[in-house]
C-alpha positions in Angstrom: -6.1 -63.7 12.0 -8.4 -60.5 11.7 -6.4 -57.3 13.3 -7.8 -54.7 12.1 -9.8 -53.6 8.6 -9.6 -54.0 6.3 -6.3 -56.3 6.2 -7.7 -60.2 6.0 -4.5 -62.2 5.9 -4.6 -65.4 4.7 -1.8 -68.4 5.6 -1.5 -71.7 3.9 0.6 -74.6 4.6 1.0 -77.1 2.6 3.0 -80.6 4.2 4.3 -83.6 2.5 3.3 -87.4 2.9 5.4 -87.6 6.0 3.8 -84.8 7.4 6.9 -82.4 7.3 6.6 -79.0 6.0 7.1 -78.3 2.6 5.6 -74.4 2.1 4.4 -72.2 3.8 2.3 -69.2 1.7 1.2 -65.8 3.5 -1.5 -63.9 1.2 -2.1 -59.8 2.0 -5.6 -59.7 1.2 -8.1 -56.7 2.4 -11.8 -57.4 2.9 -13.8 -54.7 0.4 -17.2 -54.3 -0.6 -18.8 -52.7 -3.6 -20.6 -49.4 -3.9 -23.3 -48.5 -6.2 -21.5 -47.6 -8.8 -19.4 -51.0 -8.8 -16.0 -49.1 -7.0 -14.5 -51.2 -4.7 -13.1 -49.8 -1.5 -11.7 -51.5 2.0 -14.5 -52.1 4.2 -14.8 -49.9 7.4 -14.1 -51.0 11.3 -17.9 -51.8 12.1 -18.4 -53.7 8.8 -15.1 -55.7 9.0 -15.9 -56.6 13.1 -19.4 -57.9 11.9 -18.2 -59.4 9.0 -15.1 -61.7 10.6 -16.9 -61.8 14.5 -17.5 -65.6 14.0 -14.6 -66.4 11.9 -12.0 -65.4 14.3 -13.3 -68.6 16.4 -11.5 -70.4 14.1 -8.1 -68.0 14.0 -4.8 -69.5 15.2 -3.3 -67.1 18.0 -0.1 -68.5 17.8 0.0 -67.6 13.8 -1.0 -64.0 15.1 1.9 -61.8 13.0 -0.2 -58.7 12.7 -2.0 -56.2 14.9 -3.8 -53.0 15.1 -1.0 -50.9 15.1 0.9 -53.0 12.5 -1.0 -53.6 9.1 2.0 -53.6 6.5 2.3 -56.9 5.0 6.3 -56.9 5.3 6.1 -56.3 9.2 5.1 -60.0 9.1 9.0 -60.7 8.0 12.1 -60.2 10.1 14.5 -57.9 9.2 18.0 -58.7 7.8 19.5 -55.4 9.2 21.7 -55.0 6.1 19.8 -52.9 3.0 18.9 -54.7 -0.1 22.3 -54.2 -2.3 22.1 -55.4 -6.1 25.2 -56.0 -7.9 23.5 -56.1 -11.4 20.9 -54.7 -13.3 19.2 -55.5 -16.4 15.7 -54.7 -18.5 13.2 -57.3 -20.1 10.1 -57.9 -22.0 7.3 -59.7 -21.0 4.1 -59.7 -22.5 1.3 -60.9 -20.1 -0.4 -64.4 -21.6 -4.0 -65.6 -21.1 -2.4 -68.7 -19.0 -1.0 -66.1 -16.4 -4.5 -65.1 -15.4 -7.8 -66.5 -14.0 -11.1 -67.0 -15.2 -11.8 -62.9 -15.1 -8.5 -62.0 -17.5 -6.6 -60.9 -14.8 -3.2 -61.8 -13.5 -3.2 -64.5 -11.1 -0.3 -64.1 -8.4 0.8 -68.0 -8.7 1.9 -67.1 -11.9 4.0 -64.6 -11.4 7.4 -66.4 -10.1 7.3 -68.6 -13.5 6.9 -65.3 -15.4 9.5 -63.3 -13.7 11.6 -66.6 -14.4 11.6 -65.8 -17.9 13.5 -62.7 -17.3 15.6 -63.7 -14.7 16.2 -67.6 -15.1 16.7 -69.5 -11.8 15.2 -71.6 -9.0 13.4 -69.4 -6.5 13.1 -70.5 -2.7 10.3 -68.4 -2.5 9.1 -65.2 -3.7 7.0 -62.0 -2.7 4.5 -60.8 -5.2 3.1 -57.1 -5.0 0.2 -57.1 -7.6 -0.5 -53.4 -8.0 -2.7 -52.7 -10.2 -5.1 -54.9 -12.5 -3.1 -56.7 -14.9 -4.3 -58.7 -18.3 -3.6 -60.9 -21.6 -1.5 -58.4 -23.8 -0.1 -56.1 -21.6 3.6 -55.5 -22.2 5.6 -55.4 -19.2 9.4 -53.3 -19.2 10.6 -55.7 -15.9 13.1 -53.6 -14.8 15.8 -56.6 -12.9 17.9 -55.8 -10.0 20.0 -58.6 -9.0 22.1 -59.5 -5.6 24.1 -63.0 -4.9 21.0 -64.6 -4.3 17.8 -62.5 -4.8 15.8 -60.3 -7.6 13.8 -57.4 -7.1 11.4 -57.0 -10.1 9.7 -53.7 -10.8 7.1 -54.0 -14.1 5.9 -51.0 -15.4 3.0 -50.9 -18.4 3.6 -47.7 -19.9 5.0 -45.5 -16.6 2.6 -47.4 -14.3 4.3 -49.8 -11.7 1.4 -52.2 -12.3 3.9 -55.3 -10.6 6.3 -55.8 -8.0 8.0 -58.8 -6.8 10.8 -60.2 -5.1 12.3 -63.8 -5.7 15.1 -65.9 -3.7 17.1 -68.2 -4.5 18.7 -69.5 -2.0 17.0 -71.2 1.2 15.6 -68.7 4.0 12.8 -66.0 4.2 12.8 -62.8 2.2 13.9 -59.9 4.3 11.9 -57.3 5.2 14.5 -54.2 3.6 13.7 -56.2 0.1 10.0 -56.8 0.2 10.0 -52.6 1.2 12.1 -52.2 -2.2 8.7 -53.4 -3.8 6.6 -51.4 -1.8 6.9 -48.5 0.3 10.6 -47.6 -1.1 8.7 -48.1 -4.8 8.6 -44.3 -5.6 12.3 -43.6 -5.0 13.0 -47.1 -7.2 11.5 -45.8 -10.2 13.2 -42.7 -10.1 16.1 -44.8 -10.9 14.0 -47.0 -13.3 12.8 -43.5 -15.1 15.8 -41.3 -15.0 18.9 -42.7 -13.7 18.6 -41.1 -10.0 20.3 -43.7 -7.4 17.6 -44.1 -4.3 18.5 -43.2 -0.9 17.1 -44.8 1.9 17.9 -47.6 4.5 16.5 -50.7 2.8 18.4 -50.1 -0.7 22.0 -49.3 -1.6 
C-alpha cells in the first residue's frame, strides 16, 4: 500500500507446502532520494505520487493498514489496553559481527532477533525491530533488557546513542501496540531510566 510519503510499507507472507500460513513480515520502509551532496532525505508528496502511481495497481486494499492521517508503523498493531509492565531487568554486551550485516557493513534487520537472543535466550514468536541509526562490524552494544512473562524490550545504546530498538515475544500472538511504542515514541522517557535511574511515566510502560 502507498498512503502517503514517504512511508512505503512493505508485507511478506511466507506459507508452507500445504499452503497454510506460516509468517507473516510487515517492513516500515520510507521511499528517499539523494541530494547532491549524497544526504538522504524522505521523498516529498509530488515525487512519492509519481513515483508509486503505477505500482499501487498492484496494492492489495484489503491489506490497507495505513492512511494519510496514520503513518506510525505501530498503528498497524492492535492495542492490548494494558501498558507494557517488565518484571525484570538486566544489561548485556554485544558486539556487532560482520555476519549480522549485508554486503554494505551495515546491520541487516533479520539478524537482529538471533543477536538479541544472545542476551536474552529464548524462542521468539515474533519480534519488532527499530533500526535507528546505522549500525556496523565492531560496534559495541550496552542492550539494556527489560523483561515481562512473555516479552523483551531491547534498547542498545553505542556510546549514549539509542542506535537499536526491538521487541521480541515469546509466546504465540501479535506484539502489542503499548510495547512496540516502548521502542519508539516512549524511547526518550526509557533511556532516562537506562541513563540515570528515573522510572518512565506514561500509558504504554509501567
Amino acid at each position: 500500500e502507498f498512503p502517503a510519503a514517504p512511508l512505503f510499507p512493505w508485507d511478506t507472507e511466507m506459507f508452507r507446502e500445504d499452503g497454510s500460513l506460516y509468517m507473516r513480515g510487515l517492513f516500515g520502509l520510507n521511499l528517499c532520494q539523494i541530494s547532491s551532496t549524497g544526504a538522504y532525505s524522505g521523498v516529498d508528496e509530488t515525487t512519492y505520487r509519481t513515483f508509486t502511481k503505477d505500482l499501487k495497481d498492484f496494492s492489495h486494499p484489503v491489506k490497507k493498514r495505513f492512511s494519510a492521517t496514520s503513518l506510525r508503523f505501530f498503528m498497524a498493531y492492535e492495542k492490548a489496553g494494558v501498558p507494557f509492565t517488565p518484571e525484570k531487568y538486566k544489561q548485556e554486551q554485544y558486539r556487532v559481527r560482520s555476519a549480522d550485516c549485508d554486503m554494505y557493513n551495515v546491520l541487516f534487520q533479520a539478524r537482529v532477533p538471533s543477536m538479541m537472543e544472545t542476551c536474552h535466550p529464548g524462542e521468539a514468536m515474533s519480534f519488532y525491530v527499530n533500526i535507528r541509526m546505522s549500525v556496523r562490524p565492531g560496534d559495541v552494544l550496552q542492550v539494556h533488557v527489560f523483561e515481562d512473562k512473555d516479552s523483551a524490550l531491547f534498547i542498545c545504546l553505542r556510546g549514549k546513542e539509542p542506535v537499536l530498538t526491538a521487541v521480541g515475544r515469546y509466546v504465540a500472538g501479535p506484539i502489542s501496540q503499548e510495547a512496540m511504542k516502548c521502542a519508539s515514541i516512549r524511547l526518550p522517557l526509557i533511556l532516562k531510566f537506562c541513563t540515570n535511574g528515573e522510572k518512565p511515566s506514561c500509558d504504554d510502560f509501567d
